[in-house]
mmCIF entry with sequence, helices, sheets and N, C-alpha, C, O atoms, coordinates in Angstrom:
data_MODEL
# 
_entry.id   MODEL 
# 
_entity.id                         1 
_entity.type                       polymer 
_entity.pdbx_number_of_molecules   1 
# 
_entity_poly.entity_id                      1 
_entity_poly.type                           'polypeptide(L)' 
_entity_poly.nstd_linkage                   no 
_entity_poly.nstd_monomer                   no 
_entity_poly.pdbx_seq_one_letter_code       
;(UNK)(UNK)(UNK)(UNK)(UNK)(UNK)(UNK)(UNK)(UNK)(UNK)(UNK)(UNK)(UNK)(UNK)(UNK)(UNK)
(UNK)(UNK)(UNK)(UNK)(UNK)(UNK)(UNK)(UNK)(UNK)(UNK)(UNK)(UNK)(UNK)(UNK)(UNK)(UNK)
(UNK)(UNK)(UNK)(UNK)(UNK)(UNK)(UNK)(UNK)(UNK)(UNK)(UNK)(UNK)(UNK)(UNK)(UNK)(UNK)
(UNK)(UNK)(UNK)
;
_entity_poly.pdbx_seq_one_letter_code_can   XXXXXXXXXXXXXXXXXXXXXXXXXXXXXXXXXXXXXXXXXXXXXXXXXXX 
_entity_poly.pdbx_strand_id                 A 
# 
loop_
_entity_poly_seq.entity_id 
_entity_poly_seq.num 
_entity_poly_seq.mon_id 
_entity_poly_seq.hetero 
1 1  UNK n 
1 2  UNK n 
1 3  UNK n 
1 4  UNK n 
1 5  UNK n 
1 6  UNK n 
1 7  UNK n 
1 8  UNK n 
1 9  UNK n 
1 10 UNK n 
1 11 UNK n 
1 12 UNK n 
1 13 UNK n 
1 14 UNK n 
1 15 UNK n 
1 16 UNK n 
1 17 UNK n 
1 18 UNK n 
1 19 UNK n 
1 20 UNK n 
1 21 UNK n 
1 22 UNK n 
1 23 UNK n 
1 24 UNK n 
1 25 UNK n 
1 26 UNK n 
1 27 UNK n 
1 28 UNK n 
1 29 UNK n 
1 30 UNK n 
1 31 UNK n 
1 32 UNK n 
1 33 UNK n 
1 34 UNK n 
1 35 UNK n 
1 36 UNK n 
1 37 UNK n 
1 38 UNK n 
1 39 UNK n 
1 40 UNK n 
1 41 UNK n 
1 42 UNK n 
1 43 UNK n 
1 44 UNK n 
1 45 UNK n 
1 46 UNK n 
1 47 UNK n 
1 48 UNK n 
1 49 UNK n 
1 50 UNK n 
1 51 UNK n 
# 
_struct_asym.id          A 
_struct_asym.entity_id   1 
# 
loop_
_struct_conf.conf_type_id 
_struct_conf.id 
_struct_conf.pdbx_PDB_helix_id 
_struct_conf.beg_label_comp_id 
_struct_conf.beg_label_asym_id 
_struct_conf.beg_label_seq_id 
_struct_conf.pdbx_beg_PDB_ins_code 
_struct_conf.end_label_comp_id 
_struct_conf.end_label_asym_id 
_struct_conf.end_label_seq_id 
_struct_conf.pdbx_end_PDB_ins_code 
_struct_conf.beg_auth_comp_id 
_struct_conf.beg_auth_asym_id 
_struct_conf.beg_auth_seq_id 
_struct_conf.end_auth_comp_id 
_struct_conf.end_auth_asym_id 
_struct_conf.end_auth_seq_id 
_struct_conf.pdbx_PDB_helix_class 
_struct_conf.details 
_struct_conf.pdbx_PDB_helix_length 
HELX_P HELX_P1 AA1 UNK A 23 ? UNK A 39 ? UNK A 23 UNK A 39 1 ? 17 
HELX_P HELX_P2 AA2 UNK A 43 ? UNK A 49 ? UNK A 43 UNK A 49 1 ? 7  
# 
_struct_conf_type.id          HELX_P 
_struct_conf_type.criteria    ? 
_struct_conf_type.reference   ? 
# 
loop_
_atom_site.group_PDB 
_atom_site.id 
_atom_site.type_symbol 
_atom_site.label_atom_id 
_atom_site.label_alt_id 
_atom_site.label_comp_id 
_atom_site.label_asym_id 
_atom_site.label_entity_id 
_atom_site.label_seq_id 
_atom_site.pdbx_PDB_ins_code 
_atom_site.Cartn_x 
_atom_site.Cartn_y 
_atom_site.Cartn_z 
_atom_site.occupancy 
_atom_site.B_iso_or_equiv 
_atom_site.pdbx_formal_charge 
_atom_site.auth_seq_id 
_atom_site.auth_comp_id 
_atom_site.auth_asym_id 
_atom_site.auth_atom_id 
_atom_site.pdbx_PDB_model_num 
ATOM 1   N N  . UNK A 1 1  ? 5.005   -13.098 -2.560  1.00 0.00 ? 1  UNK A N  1 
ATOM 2   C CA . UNK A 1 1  ? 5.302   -11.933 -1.768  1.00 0.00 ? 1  UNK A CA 1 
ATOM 3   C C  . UNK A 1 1  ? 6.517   -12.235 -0.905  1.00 0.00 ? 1  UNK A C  1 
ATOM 4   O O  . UNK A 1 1  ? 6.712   -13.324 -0.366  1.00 0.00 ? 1  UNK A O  1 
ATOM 5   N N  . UNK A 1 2  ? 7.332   -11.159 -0.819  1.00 0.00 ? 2  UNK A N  1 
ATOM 6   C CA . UNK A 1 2  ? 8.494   -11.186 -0.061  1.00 0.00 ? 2  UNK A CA 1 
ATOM 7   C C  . UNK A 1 2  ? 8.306   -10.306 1.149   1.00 0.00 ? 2  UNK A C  1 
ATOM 8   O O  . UNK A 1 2  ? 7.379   -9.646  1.619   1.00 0.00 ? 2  UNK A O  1 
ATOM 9   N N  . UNK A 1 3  ? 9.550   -10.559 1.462   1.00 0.00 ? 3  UNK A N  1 
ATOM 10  C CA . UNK A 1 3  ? 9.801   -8.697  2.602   1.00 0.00 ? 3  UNK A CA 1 
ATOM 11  C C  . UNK A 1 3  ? 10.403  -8.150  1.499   1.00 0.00 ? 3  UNK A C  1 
ATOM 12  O O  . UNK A 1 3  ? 10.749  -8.701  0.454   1.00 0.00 ? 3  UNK A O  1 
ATOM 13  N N  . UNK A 1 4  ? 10.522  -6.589  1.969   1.00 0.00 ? 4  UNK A N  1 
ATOM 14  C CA . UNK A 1 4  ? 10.038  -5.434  0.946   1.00 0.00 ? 4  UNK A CA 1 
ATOM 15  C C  . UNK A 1 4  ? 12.415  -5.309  1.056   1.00 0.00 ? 4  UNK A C  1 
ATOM 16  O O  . UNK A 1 4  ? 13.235  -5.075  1.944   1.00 0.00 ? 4  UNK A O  1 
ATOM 17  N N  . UNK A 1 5  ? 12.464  -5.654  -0.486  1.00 0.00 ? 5  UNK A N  1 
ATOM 18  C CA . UNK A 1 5  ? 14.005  -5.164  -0.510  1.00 0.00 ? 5  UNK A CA 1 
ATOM 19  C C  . UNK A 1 5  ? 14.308  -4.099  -0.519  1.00 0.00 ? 5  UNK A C  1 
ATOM 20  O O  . UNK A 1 5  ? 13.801  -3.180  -1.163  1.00 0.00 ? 5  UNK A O  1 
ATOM 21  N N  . UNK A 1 6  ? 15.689  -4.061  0.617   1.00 0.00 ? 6  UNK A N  1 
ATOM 22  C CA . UNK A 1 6  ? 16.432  -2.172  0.782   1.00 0.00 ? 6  UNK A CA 1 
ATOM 23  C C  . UNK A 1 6  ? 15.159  -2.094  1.858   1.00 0.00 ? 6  UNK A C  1 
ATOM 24  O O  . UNK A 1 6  ? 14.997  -3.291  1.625   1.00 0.00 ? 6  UNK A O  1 
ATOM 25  N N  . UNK A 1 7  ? 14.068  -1.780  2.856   1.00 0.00 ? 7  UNK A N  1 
ATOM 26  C CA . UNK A 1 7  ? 13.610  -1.177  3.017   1.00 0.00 ? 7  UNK A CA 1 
ATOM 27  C C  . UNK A 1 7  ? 12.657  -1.544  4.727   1.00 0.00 ? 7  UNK A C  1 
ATOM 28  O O  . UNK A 1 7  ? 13.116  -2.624  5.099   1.00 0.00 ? 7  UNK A O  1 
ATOM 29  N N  . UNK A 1 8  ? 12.071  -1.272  5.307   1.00 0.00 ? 8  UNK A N  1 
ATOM 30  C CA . UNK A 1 8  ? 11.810  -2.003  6.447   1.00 0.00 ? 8  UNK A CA 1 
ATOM 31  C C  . UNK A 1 8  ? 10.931  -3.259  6.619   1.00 0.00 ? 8  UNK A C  1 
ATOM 32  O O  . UNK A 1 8  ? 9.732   -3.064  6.421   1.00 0.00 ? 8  UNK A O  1 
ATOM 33  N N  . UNK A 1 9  ? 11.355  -4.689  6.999   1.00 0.00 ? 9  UNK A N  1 
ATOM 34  C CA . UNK A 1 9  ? 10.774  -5.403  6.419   1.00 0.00 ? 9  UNK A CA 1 
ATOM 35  C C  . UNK A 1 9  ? 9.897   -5.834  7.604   1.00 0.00 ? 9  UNK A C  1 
ATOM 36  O O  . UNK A 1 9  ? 9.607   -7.028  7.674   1.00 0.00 ? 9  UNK A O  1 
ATOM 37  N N  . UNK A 1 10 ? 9.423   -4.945  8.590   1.00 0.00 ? 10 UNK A N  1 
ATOM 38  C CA . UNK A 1 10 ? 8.012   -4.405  8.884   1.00 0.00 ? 10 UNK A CA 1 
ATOM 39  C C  . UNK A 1 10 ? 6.829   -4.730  8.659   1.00 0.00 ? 10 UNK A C  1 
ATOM 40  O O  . UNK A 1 10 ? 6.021   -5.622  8.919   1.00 0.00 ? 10 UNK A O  1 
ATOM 41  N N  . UNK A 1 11 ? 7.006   -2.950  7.623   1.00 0.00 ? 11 UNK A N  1 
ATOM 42  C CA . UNK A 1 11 ? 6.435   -2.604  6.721   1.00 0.00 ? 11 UNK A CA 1 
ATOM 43  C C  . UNK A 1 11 ? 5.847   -2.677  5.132   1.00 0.00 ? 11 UNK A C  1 
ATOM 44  O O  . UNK A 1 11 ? 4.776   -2.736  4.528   1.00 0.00 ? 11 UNK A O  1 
ATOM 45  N N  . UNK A 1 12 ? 6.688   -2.650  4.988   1.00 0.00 ? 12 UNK A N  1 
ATOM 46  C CA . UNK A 1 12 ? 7.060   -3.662  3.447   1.00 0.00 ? 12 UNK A CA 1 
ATOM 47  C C  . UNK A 1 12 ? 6.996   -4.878  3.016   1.00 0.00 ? 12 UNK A C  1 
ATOM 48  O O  . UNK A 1 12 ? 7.511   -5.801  3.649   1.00 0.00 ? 12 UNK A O  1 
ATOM 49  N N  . UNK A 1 13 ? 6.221   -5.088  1.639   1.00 0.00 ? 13 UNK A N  1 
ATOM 50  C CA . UNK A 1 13 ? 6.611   -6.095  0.964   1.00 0.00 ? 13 UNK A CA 1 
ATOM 51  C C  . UNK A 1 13 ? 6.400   -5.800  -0.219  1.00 0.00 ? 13 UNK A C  1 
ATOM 52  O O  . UNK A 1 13 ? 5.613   -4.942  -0.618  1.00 0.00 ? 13 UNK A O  1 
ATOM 53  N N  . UNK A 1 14 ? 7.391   -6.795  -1.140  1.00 0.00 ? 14 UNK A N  1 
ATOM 54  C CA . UNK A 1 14 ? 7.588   -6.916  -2.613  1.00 0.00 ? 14 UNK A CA 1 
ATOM 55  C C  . UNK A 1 14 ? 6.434   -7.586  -3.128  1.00 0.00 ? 14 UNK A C  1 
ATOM 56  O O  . UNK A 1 14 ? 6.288   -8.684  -2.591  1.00 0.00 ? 14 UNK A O  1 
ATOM 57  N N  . UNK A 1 15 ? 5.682   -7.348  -3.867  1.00 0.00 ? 15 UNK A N  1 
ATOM 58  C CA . UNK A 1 15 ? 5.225   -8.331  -4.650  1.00 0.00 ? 15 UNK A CA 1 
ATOM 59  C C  . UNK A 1 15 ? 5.196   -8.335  -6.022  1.00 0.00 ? 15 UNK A C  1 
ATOM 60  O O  . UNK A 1 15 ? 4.845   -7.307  -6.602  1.00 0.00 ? 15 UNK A O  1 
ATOM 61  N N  . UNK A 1 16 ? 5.565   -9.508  -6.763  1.00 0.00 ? 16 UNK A N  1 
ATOM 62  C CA . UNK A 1 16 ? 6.056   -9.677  -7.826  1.00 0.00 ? 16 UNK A CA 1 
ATOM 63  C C  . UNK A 1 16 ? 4.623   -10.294 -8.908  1.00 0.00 ? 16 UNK A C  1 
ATOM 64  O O  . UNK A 1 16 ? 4.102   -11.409 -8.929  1.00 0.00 ? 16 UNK A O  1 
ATOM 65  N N  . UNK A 1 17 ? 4.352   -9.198  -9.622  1.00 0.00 ? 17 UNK A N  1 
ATOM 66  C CA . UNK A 1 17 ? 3.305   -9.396  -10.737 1.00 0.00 ? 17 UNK A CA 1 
ATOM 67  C C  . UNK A 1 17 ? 3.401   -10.460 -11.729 1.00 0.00 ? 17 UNK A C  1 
ATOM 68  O O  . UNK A 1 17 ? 3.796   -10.089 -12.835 1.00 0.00 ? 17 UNK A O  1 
ATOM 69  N N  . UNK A 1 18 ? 3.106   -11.814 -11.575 1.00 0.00 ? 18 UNK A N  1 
ATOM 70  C CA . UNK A 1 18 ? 3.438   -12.403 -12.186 1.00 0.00 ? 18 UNK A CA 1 
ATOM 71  C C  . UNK A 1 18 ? 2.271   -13.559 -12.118 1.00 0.00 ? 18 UNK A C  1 
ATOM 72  O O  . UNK A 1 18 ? 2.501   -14.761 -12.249 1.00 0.00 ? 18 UNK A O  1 
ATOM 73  N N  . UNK A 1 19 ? 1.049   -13.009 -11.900 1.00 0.00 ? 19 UNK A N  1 
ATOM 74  C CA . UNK A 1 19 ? 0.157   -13.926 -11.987 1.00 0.00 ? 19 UNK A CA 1 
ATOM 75  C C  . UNK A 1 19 ? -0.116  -15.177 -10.806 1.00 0.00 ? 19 UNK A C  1 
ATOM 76  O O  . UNK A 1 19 ? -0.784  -16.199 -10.961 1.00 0.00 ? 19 UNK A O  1 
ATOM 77  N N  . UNK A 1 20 ? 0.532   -14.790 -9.756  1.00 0.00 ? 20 UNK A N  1 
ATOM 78  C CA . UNK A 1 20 ? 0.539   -15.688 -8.708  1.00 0.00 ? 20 UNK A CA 1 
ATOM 79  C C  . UNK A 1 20 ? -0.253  -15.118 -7.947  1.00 0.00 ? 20 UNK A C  1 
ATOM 80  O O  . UNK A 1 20 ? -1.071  -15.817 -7.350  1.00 0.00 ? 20 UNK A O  1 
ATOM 81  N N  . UNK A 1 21 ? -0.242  -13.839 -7.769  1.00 0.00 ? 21 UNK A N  1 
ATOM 82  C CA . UNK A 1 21 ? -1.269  -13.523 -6.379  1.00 0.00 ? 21 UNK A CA 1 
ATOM 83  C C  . UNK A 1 21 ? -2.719  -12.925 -7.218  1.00 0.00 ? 21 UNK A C  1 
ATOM 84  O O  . UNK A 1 21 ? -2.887  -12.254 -8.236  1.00 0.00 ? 21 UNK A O  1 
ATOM 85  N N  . UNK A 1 22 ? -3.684  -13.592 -6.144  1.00 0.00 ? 22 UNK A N  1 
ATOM 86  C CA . UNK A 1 22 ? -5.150  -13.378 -7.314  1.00 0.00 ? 22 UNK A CA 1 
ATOM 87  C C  . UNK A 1 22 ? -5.249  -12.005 -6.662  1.00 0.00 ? 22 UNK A C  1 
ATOM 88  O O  . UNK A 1 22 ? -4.932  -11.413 -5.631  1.00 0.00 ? 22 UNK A O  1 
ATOM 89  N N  . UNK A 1 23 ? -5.938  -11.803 -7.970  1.00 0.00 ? 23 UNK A N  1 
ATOM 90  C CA . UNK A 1 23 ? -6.567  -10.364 -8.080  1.00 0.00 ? 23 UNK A CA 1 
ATOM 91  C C  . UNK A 1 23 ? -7.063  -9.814  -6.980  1.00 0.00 ? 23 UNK A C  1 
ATOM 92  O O  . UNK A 1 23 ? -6.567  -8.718  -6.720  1.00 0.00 ? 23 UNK A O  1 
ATOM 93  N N  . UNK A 1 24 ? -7.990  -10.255 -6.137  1.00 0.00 ? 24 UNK A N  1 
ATOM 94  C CA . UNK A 1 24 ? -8.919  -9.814  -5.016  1.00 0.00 ? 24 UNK A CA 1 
ATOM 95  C C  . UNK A 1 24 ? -7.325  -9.709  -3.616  1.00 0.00 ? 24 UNK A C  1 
ATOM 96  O O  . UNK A 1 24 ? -7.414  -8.746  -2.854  1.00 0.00 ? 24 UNK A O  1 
ATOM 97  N N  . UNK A 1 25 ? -6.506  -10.327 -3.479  1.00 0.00 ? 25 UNK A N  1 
ATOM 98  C CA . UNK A 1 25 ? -5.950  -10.361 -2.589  1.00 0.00 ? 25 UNK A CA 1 
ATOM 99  C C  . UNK A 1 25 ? -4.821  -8.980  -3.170  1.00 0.00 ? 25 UNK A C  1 
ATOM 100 O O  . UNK A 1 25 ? -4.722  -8.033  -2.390  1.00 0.00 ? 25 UNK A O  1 
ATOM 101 N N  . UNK A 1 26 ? -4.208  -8.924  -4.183  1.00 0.00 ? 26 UNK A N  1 
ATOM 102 C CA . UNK A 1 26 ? -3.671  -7.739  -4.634  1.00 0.00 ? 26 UNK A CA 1 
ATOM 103 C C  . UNK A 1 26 ? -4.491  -6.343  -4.263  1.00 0.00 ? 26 UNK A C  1 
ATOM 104 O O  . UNK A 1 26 ? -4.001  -5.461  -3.559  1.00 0.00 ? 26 UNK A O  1 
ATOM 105 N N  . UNK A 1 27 ? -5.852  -6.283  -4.864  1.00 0.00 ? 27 UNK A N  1 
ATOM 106 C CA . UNK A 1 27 ? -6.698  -4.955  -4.327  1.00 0.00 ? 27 UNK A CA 1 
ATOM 107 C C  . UNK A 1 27 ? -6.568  -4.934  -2.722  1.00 0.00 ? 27 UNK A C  1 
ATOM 108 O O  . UNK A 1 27 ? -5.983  -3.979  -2.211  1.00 0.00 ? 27 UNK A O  1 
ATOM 109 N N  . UNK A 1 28 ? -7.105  -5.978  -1.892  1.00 0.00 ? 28 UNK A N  1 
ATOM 110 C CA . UNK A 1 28 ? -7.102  -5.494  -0.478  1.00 0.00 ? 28 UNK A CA 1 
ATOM 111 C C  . UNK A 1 28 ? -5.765  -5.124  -0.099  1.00 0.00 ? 28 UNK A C  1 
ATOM 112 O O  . UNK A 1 28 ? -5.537  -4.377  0.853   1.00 0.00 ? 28 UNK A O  1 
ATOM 113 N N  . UNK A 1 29 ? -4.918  -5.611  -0.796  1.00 0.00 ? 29 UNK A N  1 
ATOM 114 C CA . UNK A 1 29 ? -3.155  -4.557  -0.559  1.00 0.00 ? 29 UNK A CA 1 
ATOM 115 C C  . UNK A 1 29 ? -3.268  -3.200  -0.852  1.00 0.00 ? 29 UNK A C  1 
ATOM 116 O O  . UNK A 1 29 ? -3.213  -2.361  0.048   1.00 0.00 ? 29 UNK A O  1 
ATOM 117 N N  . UNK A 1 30 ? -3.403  -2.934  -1.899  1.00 0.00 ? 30 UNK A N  1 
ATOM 118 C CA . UNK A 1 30 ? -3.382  -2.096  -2.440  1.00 0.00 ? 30 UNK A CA 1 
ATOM 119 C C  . UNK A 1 30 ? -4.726  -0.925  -1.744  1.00 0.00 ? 30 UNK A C  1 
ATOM 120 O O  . UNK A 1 30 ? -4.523  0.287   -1.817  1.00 0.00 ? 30 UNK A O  1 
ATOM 121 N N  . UNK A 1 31 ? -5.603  -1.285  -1.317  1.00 0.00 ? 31 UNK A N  1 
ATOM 122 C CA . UNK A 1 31 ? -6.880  -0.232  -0.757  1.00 0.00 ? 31 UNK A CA 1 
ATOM 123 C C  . UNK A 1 31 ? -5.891  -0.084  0.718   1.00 0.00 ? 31 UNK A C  1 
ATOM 124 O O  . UNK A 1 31 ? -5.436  1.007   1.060   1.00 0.00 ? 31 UNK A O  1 
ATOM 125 N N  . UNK A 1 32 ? -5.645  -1.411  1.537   1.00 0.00 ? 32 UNK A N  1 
ATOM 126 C CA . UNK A 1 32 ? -5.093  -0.701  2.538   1.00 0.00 ? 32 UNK A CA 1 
ATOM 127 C C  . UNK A 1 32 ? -3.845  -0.087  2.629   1.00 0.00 ? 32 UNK A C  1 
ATOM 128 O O  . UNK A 1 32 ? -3.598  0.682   3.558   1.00 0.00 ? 32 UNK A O  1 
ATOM 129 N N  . UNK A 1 33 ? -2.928  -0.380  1.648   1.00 0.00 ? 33 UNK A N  1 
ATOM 130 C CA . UNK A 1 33 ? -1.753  0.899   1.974   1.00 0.00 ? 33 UNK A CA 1 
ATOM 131 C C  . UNK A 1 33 ? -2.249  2.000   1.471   1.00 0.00 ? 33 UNK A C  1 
ATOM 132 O O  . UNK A 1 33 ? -1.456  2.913   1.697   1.00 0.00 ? 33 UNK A O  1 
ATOM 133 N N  . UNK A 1 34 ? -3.466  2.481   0.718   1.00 0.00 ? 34 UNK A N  1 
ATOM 134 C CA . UNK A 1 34 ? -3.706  3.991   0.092   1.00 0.00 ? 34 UNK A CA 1 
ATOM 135 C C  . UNK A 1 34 ? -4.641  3.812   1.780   1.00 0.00 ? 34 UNK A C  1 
ATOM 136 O O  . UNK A 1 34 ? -4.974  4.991   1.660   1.00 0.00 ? 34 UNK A O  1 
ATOM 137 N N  . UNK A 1 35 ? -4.921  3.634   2.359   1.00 0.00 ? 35 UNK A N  1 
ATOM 138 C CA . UNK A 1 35 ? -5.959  4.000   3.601   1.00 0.00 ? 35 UNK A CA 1 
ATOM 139 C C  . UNK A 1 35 ? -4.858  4.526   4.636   1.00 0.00 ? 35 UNK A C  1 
ATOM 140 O O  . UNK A 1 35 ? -4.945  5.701   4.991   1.00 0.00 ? 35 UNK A O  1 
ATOM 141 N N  . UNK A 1 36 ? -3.443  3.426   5.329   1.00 0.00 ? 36 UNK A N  1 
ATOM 142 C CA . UNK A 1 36 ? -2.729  3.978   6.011   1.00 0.00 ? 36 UNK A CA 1 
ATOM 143 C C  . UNK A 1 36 ? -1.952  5.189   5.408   1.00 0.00 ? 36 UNK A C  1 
ATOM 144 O O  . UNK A 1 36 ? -1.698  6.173   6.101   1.00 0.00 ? 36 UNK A O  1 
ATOM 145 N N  . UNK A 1 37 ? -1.621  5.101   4.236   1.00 0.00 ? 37 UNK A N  1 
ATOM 146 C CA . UNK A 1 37 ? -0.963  6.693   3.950   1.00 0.00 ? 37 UNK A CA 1 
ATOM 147 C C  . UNK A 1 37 ? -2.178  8.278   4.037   1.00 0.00 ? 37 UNK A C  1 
ATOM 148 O O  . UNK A 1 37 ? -1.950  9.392   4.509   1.00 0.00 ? 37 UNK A O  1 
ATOM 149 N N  . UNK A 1 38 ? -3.157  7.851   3.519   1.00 0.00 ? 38 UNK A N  1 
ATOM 150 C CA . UNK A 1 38 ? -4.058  8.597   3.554   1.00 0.00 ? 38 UNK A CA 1 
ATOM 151 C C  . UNK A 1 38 ? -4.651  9.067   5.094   1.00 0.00 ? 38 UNK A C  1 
ATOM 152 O O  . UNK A 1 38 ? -5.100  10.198  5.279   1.00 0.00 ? 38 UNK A O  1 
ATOM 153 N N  . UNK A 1 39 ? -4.595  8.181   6.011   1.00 0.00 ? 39 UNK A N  1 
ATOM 154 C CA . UNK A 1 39 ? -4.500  8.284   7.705   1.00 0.00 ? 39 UNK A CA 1 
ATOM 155 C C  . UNK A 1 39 ? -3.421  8.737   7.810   1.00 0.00 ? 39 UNK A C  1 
ATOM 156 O O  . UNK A 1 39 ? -3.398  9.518   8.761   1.00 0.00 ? 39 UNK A O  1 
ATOM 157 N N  . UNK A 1 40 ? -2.341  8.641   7.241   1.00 0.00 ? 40 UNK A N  1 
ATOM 158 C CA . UNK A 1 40 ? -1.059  9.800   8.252   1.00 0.00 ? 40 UNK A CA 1 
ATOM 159 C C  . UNK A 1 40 ? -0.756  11.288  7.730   1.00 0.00 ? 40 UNK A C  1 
ATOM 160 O O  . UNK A 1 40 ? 0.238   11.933  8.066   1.00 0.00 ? 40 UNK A O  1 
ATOM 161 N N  . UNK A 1 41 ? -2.084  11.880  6.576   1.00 0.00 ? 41 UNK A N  1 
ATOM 162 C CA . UNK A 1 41 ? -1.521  13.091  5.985   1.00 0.00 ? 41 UNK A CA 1 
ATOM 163 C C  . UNK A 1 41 ? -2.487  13.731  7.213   1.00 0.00 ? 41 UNK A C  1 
ATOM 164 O O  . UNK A 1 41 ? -3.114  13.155  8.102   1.00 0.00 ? 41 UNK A O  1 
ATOM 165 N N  . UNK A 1 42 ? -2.324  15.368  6.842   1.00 0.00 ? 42 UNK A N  1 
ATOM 166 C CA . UNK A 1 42 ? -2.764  16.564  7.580   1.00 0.00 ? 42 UNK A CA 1 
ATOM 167 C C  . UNK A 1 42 ? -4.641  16.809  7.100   1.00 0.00 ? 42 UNK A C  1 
ATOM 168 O O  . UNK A 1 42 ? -5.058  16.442  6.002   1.00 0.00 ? 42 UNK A O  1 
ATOM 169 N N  . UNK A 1 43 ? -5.087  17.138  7.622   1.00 0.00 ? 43 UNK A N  1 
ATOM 170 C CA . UNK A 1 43 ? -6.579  17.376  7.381   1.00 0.00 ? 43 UNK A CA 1 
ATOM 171 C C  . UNK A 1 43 ? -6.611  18.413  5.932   1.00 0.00 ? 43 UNK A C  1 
ATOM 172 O O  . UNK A 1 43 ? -7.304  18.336  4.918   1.00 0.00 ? 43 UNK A O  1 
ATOM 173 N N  . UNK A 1 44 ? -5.441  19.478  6.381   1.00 0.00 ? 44 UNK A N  1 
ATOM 174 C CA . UNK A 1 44 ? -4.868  19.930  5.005   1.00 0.00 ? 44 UNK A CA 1 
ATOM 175 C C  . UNK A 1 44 ? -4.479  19.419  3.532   1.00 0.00 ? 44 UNK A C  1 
ATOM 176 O O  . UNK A 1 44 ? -4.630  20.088  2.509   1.00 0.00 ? 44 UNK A O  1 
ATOM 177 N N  . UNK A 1 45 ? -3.952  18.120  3.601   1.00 0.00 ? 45 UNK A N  1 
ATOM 178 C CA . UNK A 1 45 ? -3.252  17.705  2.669   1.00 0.00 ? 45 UNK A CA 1 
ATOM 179 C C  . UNK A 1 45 ? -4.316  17.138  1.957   1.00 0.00 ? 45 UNK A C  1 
ATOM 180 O O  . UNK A 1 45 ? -4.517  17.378  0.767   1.00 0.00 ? 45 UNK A O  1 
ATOM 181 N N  . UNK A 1 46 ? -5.280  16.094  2.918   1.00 0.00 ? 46 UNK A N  1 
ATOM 182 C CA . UNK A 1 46 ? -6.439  15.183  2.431   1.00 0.00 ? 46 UNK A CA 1 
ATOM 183 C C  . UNK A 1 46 ? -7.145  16.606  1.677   1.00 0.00 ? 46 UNK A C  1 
ATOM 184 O O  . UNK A 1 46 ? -7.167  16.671  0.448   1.00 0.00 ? 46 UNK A O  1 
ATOM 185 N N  . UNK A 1 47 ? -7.615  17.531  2.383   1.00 0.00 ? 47 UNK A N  1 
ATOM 186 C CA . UNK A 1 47 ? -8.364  18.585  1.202   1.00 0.00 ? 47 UNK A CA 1 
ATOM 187 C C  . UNK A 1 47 ? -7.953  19.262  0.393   1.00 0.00 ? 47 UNK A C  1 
ATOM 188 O O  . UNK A 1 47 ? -8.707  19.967  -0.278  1.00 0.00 ? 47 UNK A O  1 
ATOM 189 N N  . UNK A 1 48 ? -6.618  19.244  0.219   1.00 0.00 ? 48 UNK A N  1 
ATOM 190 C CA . UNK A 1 48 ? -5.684  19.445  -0.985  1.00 0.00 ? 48 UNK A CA 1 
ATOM 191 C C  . UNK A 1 48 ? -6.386  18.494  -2.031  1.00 0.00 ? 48 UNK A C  1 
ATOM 192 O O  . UNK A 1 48 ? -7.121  18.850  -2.952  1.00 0.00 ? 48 UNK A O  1 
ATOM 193 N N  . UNK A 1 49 ? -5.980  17.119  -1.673  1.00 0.00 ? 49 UNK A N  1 
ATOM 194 C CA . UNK A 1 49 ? -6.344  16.109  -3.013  1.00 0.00 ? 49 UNK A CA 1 
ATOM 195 C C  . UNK A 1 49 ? -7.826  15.684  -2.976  1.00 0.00 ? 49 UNK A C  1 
ATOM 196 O O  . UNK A 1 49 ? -8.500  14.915  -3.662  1.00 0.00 ? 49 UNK A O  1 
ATOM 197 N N  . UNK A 1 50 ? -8.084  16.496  -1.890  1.00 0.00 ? 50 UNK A N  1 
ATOM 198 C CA . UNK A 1 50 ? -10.185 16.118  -2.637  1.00 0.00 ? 50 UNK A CA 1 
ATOM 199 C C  . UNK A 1 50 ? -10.662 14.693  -1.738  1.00 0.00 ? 50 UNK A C  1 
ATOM 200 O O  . UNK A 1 50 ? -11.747 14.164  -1.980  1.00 0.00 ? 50 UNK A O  1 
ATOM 201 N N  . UNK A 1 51 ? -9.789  14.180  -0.754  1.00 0.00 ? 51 UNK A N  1 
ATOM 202 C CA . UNK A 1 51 ? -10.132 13.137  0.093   1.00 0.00 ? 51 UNK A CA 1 
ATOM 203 C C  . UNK A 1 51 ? -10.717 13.429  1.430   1.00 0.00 ? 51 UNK A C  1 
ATOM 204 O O  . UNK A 1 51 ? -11.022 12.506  2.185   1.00 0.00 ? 51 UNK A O  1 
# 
């Protein structure tokens, strides 16, 4: 994993699929950036997509 190229390195990071990062540590990435995006839509938007 890097900081995230072009982009705020914050926020961001790269990570490069290549069999280095185990599985279980990839999902808890991946559940929490769909949780913070899903926390910054409208009560509207979440019942748009059924969340």
């Amino acid at each position: 994993m890097t900081p995230g190229y072009h982009l705020n390195k914050r926020h961001w990071i790269t990570v490069t699929l290549d069999g280095r990062v185990p599985d279980e540590l990839l999902h808890e990435l991946i559940v929490g950036s769909h949780a913070l995006v899903v926390r910054g839509m409208t009560r509207a938007q979440r019942a748009e997509l059924g969340l």
